[in-house]
N, C-alpha and C positions, 0 to 999 in steps of 0.2 A: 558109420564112418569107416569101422576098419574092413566094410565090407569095398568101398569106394576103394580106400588106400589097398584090396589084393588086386581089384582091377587094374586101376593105376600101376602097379607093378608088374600083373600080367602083359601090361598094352607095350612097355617098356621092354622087356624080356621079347616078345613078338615085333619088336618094331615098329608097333601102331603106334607113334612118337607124339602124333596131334590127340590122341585118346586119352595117351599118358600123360600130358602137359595139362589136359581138360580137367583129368582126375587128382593130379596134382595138387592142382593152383586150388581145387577145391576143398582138395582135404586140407590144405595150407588154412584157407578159410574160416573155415570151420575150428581145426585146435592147428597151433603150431609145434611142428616137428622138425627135426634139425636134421635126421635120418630123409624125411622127402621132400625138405629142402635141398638135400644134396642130388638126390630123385631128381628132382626140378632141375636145379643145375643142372648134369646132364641131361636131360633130357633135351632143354634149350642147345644144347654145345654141339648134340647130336644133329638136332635138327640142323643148325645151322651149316655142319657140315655138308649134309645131306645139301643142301641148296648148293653151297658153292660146287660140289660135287657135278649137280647136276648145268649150272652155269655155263661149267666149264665142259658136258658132252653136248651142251647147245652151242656152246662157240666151234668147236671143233665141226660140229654138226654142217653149221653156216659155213663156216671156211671151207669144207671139203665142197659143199653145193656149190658153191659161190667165187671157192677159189682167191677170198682172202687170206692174208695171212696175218693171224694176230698175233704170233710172236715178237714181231718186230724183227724178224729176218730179212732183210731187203736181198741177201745174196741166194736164198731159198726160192725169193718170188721170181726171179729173174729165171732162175733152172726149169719151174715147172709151169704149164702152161694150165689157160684157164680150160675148164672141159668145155666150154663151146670153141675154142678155140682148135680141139680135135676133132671136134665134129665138121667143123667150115673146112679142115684140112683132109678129112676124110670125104666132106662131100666134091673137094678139087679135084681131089683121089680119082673117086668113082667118074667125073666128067671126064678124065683126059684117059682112064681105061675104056669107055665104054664106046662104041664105035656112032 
């Protein structure tokens, strides 16, 4: 068990978050401890940061590709334009330069 519980701590310490919550919830199982329960707890607080985190470079992600906007800025969307919309302006571009 207190071989699980230095894993567990190591996985935590390292950021292997899903390692540590496996090692955890196990060692929890087995005897109960109030020290990784709180382990636990963070662990969980971490992870779920981690998500919203990443949530949030997936929207941004979209919005840049896509050119929504998900702030809810309506006077933001009106300034900037979609990126194919620079492209169809660039491709008008190249028509009326080129002979």
């Amino acid at each position: 068990m207190k071989s699980i519980q230095r894993r567990g701590t190591a996985a935590y310490y390292t950021q292997r978050l899903r390692q540590a919550r496996k090692d955890f919830v196990h060692t929890l199982s087995l005897e109960y401890s109030t020290l990784f329960e709180e382990y636990l707890n963070k662990v969980e607080a971490s992870i779920l940061k981690a998500k919203v985190e990443n949530l949030q470079k997936l929207k941004k992600k979209v919005a840049f590709s896509s050119g929504i906007d998900f702030t809810g800025d309506k006077s933001a969307q009106k300034d900037e334009m979609h990126p194919d919309e620079f492209i169809r302006l660039g491709v008008q571009e190249f028509k009326r330069k080129s002979p």
